[in-house]
C-alpha positions as CSV (number, residue, x, y, z in Angstrom):
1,X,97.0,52.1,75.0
2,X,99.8,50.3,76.6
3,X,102.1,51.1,79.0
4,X,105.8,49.1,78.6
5,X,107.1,49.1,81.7
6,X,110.8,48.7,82.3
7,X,112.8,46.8,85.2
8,X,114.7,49.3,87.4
9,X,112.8,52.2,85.7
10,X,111.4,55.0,88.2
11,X,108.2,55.9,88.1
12,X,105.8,58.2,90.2
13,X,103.1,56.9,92.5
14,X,100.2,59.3,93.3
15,X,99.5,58.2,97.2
16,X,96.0,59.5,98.8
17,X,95.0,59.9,101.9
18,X,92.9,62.4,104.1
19,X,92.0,64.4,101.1
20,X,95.6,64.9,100.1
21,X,97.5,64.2,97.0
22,X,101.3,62.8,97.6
23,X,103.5,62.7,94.8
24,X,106.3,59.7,95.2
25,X,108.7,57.9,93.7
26,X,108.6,54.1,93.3
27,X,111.5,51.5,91.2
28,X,110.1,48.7,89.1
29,X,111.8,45.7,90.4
30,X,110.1,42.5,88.9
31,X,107.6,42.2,85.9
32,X,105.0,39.7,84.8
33,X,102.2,39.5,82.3
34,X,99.5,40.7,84.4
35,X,101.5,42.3,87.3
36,X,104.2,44.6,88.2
37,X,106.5,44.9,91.9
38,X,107.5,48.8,92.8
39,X,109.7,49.3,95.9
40,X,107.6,50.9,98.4
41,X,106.9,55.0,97.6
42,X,109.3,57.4,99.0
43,X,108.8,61.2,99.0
44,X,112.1,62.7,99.4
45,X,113.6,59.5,100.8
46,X,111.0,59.1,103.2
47,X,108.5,55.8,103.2
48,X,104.9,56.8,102.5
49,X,102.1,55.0,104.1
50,X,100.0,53.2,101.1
51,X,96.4,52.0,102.7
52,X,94.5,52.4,99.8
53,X,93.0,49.7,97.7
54,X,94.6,51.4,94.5
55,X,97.3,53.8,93.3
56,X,97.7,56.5,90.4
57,X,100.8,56.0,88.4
58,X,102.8,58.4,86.1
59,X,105.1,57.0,83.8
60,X,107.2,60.4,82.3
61,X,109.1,59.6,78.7
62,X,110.6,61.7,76.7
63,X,107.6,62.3,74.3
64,X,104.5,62.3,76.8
65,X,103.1,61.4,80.1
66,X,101.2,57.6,80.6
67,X,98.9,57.7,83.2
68,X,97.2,55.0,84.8
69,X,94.9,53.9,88.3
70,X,96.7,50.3,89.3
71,X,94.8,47.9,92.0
72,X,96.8,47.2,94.9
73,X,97.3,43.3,94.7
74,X,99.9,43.2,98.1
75,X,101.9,44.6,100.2
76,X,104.8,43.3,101.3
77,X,107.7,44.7,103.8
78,X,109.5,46.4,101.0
79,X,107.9,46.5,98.0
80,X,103.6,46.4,96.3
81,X,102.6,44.1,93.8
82,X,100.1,46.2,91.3
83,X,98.3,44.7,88.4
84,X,99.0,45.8,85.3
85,X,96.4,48.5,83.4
86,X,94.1,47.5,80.8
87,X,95.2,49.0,77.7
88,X,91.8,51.2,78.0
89,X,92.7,52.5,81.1
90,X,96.0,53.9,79.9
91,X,95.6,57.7,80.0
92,X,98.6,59.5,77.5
93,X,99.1,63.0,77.9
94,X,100.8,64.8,75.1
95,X,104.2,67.0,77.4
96,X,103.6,70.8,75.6
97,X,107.6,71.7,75.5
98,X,108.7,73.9,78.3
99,X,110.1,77.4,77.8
100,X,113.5,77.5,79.0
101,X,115.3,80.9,80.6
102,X,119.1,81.6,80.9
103,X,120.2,80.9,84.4
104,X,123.9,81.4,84.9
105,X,123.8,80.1,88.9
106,X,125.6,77.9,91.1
107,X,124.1,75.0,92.3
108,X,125.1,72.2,94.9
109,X,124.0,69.0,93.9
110,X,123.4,65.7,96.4
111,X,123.3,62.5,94.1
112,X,120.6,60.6,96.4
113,X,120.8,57.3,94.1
114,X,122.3,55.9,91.7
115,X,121.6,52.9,89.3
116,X,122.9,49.2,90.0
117,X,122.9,49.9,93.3
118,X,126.8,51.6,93.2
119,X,127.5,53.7,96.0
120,X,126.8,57.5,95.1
121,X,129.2,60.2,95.2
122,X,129.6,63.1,97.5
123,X,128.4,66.4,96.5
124,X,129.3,68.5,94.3
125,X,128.8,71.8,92.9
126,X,127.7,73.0,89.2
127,X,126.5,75.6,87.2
128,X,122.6,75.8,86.6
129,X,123.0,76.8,82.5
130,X,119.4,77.1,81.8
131,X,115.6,76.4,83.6
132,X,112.3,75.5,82.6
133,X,108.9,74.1,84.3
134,X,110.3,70.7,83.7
135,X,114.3,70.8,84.0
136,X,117.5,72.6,83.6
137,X,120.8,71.8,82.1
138,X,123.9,71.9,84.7
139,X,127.1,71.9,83.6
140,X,129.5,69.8,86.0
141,X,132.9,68.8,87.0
142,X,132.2,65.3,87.5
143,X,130.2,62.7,85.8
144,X,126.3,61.5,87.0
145,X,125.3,58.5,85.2
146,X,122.3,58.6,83.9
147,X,119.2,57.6,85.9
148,X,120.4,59.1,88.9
149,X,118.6,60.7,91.5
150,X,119.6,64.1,92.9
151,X,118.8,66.6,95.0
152,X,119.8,69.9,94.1
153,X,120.0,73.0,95.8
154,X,119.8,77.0,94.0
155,X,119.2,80.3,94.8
156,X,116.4,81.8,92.1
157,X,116.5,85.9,91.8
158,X,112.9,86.9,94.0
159,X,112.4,83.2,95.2
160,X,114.9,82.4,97.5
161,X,116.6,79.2,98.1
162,X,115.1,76.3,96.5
163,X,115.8,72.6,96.9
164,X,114.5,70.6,93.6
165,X,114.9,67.3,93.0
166,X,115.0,65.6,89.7
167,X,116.4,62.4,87.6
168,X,119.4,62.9,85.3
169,X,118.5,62.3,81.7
170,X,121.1,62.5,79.5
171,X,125.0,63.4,80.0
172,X,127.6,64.7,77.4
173,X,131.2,65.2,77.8
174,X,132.2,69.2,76.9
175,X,135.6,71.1,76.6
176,X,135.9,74.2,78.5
177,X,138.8,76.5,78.2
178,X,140.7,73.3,77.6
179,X,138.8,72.0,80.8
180,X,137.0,68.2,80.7
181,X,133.1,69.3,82.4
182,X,129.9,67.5,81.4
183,X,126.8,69.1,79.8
184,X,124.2,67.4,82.4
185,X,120.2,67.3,81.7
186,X,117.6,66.6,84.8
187,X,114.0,66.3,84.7
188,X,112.4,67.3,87.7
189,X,110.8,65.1,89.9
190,X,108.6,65.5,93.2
191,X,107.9,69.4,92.8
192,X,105.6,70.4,95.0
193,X,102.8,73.6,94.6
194,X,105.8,76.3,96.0
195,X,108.3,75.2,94.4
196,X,106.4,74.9,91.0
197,X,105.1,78.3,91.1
198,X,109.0,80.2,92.0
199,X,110.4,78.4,89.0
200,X,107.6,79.4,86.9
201,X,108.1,83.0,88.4
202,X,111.0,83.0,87.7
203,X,110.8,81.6,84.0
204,X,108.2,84.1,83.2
205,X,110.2,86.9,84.8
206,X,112.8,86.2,82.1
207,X,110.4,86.1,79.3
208,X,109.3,89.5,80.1
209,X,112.1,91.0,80.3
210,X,113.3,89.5,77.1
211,X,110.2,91.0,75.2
212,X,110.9,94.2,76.5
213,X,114.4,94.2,75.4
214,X,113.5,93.0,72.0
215,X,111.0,96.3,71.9
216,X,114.0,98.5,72.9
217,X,114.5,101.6,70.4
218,X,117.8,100.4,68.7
219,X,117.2,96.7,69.7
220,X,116.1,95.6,66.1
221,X,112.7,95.2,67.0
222,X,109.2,97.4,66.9
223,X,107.1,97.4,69.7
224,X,104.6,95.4,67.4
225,X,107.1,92.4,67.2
226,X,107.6,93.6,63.4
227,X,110.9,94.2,61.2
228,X,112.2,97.7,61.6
């Protein structure tokens, strides 16, 4: 199976060392047929040392997951030169869809980078709509283009503040109360263990409380799941 990279796409770089996993983020800068450049993996902006002789790559689309192990052909100041995966090396992994919850919080949002190299704007706030394993939609008063990468700050209920951050995947324009806001998706990014486990708290928090509701005398349900 083949993986198709793309110029300027972002992809993560799995980085080991003293029995530790470190999940970063890497751009594809320059492409040939047998070999790729990546800027130099950064974990929440910060350079990670790479001394290995090769490097796990994810590559997330919207459908699955393409997972590879790339040799390390050079390292230069800014930027590794991997070689491209035999097609029999390409791992795909099927991405189950991810339950989302009602959220309803504020959330301050830093835009780290954005694409073409444009300067990024300064913060601002938004409303977290709804929150899975994998994302949340935000609904905003200004526009994030698309590819951008953000850091993002919320409160959960029973978890505390969380910092997450994630690319932005798609963007529509929205009416509210007469009001110009955009519906904004983002696919998280760079989670690590904690914060993985308080959203999935979280998300299953909601669930539950949504069956029990559902099995509520006078709630239109039966406690089997069944028609009244």
């Amino acid at each position: 199976m083949k993986i198709d990279f793309i110029i300027g796409e972002t992809i993560q770089v799995v980085v080991r060392a003293n029995q530790r996993s470190v999940t970063c983020l890497a751009r594809i800068l320059e492409l040939s047929r047998s070999q790729f450049l990546v800027s130099w993996p950064e974990r929440h902006r910060v350079r990670i040392p790479v001394e290995v002789e090769q490097l796990d790559i994810n590559v997330v689309r919207s459908d699955a997951v393409y997972s590879a192990t790339c040799v390390v052909v050079r390292r230069d100041d800014d930027s590794i030169v991997l070689k491209i995966p035999p097609s029999s090396d390409v791992r795909r992994i099927q991405r189950r869809g991810f339950v989302r919850v009602a959220a309803g919080f504020p959330a301050a949002l830093k835009i780290l980078e954005i694409p073409d190299g444009l300067d990024p704007p300064p913060g601002l706030d938004a409303l977290m709509l709804d929150i899975s394993g994998g994302g949340c939609a935000l609904r905003a008063n200004e526009h994030l283009p698309i590819g951008s990468l953000v850091a993002m700050a919320v409160d959960l209920p029973d978890s505390g503040p969380l910092v997450v951050y994630g690319h932005v995947n798609r963007v529509a324009p929205s009416l509210v109360r007469q009001q110009l806001v955009y519906l904004v998706g983002l696919q998280f990014v760079e989670l690590d263990e904690a914060t993985r486990s308080a959203i999935v708290r979280y998300v299953f928090a909601r669930q539950r409380d949504a069956a029990a509701a559902r099995t509520r005398p006078g709630s239109g349900a039966s406690a089997s799941g069944g028609a009244p």
